[in-house]
N, C-alpha and C positions, 0 to 999 in steps of 0.2 A: 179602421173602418169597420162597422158591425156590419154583422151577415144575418139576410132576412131571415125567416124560417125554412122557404125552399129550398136553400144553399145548405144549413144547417143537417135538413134530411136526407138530401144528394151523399155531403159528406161520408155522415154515418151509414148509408148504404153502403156506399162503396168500400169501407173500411170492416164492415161485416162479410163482402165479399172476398174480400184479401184474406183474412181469416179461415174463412169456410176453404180456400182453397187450400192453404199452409195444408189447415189438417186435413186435408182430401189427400196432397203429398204422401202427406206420414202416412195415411192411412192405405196406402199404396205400395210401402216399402221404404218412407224415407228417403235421406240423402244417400247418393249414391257412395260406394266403399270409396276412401282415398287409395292414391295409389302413391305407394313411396318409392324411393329407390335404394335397395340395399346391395352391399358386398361385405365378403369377408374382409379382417384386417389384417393388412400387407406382416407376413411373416417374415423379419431381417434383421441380420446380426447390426448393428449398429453402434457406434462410439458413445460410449454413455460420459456428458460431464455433469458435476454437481454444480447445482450455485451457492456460493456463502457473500454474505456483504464484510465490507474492510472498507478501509480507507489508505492513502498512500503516507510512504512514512520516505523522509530523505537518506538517501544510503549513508550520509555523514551531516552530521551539523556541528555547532562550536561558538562557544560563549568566546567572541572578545574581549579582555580582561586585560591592562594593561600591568609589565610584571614592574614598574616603578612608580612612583609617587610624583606629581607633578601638574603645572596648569598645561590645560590642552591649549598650544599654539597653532594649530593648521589642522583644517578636514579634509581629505584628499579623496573624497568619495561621493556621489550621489545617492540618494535613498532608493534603493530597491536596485540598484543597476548592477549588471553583472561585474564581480572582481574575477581576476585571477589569483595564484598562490603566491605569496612574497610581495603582494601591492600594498603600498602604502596606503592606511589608512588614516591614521592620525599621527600626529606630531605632537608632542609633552614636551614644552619649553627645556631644551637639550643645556643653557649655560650652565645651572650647579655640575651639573652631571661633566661638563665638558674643562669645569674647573675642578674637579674630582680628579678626575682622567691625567689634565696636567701635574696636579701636585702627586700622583700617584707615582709619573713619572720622572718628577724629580728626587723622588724616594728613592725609584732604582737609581739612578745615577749615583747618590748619595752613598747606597751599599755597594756600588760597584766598585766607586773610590776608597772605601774601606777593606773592602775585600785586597784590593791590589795593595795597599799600605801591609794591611797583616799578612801578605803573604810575602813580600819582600821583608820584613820584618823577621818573619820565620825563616828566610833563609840566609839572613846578616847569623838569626842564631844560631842556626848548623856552623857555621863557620868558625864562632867564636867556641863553638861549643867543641869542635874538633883540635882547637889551639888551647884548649882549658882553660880561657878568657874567664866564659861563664858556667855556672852548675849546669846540671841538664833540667834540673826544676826548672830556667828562667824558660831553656825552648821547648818545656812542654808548655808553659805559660803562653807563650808566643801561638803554639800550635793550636790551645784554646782557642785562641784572639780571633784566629784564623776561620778556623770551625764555625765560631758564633758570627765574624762576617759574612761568612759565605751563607748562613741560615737566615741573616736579617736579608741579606741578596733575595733570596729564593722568595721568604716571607713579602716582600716589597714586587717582584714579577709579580705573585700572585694577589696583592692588591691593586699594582697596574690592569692584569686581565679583568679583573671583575670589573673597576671602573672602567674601562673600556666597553665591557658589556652593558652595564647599566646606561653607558652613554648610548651603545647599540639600541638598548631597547624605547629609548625614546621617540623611535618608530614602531609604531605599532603595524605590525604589517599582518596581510593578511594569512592563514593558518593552511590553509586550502584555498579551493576555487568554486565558485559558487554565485549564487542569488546573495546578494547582502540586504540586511531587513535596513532599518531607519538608525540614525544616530541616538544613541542616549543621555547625549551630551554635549553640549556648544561651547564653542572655542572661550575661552576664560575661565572655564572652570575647573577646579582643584579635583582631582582624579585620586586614588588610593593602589597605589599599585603592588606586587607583593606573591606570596605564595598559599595566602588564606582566604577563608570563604567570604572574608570582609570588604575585599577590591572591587572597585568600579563598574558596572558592566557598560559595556561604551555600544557594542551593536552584539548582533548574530547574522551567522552564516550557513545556508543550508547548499548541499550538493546537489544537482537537479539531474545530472545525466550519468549513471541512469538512475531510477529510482524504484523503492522497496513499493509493495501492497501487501497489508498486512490485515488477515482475518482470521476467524474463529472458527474451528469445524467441531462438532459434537462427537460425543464419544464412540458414538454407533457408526460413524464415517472410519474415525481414526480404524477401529476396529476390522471393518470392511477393507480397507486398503493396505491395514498390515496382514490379512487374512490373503492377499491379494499377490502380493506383496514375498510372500511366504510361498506360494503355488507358482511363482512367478511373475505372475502378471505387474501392472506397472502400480509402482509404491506411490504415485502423487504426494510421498511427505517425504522421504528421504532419498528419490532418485532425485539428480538434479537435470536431469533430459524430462522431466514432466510437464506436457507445454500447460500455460490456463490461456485463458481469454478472457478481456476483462472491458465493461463500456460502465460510461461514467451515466449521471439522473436522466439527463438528454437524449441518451444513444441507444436507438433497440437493436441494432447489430451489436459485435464486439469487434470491434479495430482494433484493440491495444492486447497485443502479444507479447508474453513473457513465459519462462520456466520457475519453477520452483527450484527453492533454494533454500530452506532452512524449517522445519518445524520443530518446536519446543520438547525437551526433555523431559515434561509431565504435563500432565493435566490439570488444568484447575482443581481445588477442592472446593471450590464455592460454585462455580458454574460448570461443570461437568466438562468443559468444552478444552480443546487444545489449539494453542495458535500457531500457523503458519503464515509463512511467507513467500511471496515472488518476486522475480528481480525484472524490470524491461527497460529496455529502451526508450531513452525522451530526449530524442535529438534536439526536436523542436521547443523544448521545455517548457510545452503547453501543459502537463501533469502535472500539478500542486502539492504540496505534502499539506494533507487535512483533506484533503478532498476523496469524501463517501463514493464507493461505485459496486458494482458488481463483480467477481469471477466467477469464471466457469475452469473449472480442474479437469483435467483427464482421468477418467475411473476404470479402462480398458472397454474391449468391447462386450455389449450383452444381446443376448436372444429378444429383439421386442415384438412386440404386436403395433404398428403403425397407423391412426385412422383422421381425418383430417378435425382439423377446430370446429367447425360447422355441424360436427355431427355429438358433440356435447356441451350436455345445458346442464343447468344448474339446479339442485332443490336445494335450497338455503345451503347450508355450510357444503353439500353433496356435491361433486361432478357424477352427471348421470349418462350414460350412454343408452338409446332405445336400441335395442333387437327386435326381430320377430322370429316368434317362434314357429315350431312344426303346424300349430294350427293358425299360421298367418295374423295370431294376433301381437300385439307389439308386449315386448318383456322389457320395461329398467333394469339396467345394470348399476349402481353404483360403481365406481371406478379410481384408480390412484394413479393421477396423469405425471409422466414423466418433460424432459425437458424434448422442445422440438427434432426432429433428425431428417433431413431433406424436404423439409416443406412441410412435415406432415408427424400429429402430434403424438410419440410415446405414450403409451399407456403399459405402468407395469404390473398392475393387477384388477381384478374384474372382469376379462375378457376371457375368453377362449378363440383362442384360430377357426375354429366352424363354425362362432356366433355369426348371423346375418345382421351385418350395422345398416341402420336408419343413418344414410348419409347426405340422403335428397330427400324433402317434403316435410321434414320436421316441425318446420315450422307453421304446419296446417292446426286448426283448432282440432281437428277429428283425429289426430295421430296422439292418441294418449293412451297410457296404462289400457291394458285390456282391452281397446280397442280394435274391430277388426278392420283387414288393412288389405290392400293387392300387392306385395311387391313386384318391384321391375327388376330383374338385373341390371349391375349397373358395374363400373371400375373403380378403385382406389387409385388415384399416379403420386408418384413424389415431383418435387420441383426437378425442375431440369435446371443441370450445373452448368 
């Protein structure tokens, strides 16, 4: 709808009015001083952990590999479902192997019967040898006979046990106990089995309870903790009493507790960094081996300065904390924030214990650099446990 002229001239009146007054304001003194609320930051010894990212690794796993040759008869397993140690997993058609087995044992049989012929034999020739029947050449010949039956005996056991085993191993059973992955292979088909890298692989098997988490700590950690370490304090790499704390992409607390239990004998030369590991608990075998998450390591206790989240902001890549100073105007501090400690955020450098922190009102337009400011007293608390 258009507006006559006298509406037009109303308007602008009154909008030269609002004006005139702003700057009658300013000309008066302005907006009045903000008022913040500052305190020092809470000075306490505190448990310091580090975070590094890892992923879980299985404490055991193990290639399925069948050690004989043969078509696979029977799968005794579901894909992904838990086995136990010594479960039957597949079946490789057992007749050669169990016709092996047989003829094996009619081998022994065969040197047993010879063994006992040459040995009555050899003792017909003591006899005749004592009556000067025969030379002694015939019963050492005899006692040859004897010797080489009893060798083909032994020789023939031990082609018995090996067929016997090879019949064993036509069960392929399981190695451990664990999560089993999928089959690599369905019943009919020809398997290669054996003691070289050219055999079958039929599945795999991982150990779930408990399991590894395994990450990378930089040189300037390792350094700090063997410095630490040396003084006393707790070595996070080679005590094995060093608890972490670890939550997976999902979790901002940390539920899953383990100790350390093993770090590497050198360091990288390509990435500066040295890896370690921890060992925890996975009753419920909800923890994945591959699956990314966070630790937190015990690094003993340190001297911090404590000041809550709310009271730092950011200038591009900076964390900045406001102060005010002696003459009540506001000071940045840059700052190098540490990890949280009872509710309320570490900070390990840029502060001083007698800075006054901007911990209320920050977020006013008029609390900026150089700005003057009223502060109130105010408290820092930590969470209550």
């Amino acid at each position: 709808m258009a507006l006559n002229a006298p509406s037009v001239l109303l308007c602008g009146t009154v909008a030269l009015l609002i004006v005139s007054l702003q700057h009658t304001a300013m000309a008066q003194g302005g907006p009045p001083t903000p008022k913040v609320i500052v305190s020092t930051p809470i000075a306490k010894r505190v448990p310091r952990w580090d975070e590094f990212t890892g992923r879980f690794e299985p404490i055991e796993q193990v290639e399925v590999r069948p050690r004989v040759s043969g078509f696979i008869d029977q799968i005794h397993f579901k894909d992904g479902e838990m086995v136990q140690k010594d479960d039957v997993l597949f079946t490789i058609d057992p007749r050669p192997y169990q016709i092996a087995a047989d003829s094996a044992k009619a081998d022994v049989m065969k040197a047993k019967a010879q063994v006992v012929f040459a040995f009555a034999d050899y003792e017909r020739g003591e006899q005749l040898v004592a009556s000067r029947t025969v030379p002694v050449k015939e019963l050492e010949q005899r006692k040859a006979n004897l010797d080489t039956a009893t060798a083909t005996e032994e020789s023939a056991d031990a082609a018995l046990r090996n067929a016997d085993l090879n019949l064993q191993w036509t069960e392929v059973r399981a190695p451990l106990g664990g999560r089993i992955s999928d089959r690599k292979v369905d019943v009919g088909n020809l398997v290669a089995g054996g003691q070289g890298t050219s055999t079958t692989l039929l599945t795999t098997i991982v150990r779930l309870d408990p399991i590894y988490f395994v990450f990378e700590a930089s040189e300037a950690d390792y350094l700090r903790y063997s410095r630490q370490a040396v003084t006393g304090g707790p070595t996070a790499a080679r005590d094995a009493a060093t608890p972490v704390q670890i939550n997976l992409a999902d979790e901002t607390d940390w539920p899953h507790h383990g100790v350390m239990n093993f770090v590497d004998n050198r360091l990288s030369s390509r990435s500066g960094t040295i890896r370690g590991r921890a060992i925890l608990d996975n009753k419920d075998l909800f923890l994945t081996p591959g699956t990314f998450g966070r630790v937190r390591v015990f690094g003993g206790d340190i001297d911090a300065l404590l000041i809550p989240d709310q009271a730092i902001s950011s200038d591009q890549a900076n964390k900045i904390v406001m102060t005010v100073g002696p003459d009540n105007k506001i000071v940045p501090k840059p700052v190098i924030l540490g990890p949280l400690a009872e509710g309320l955020r570490v900070i390990t450098s840029g502060l001083a214990a007698t800075d006054q922190v901007v911990i209320s009102g920050i977020a006013n337009p008029f609390v900026r650099p150089g700005a003057q400011v009223d502060p109130v007293p105010g408290d820092i608390k930590t969470a209550e446990k």
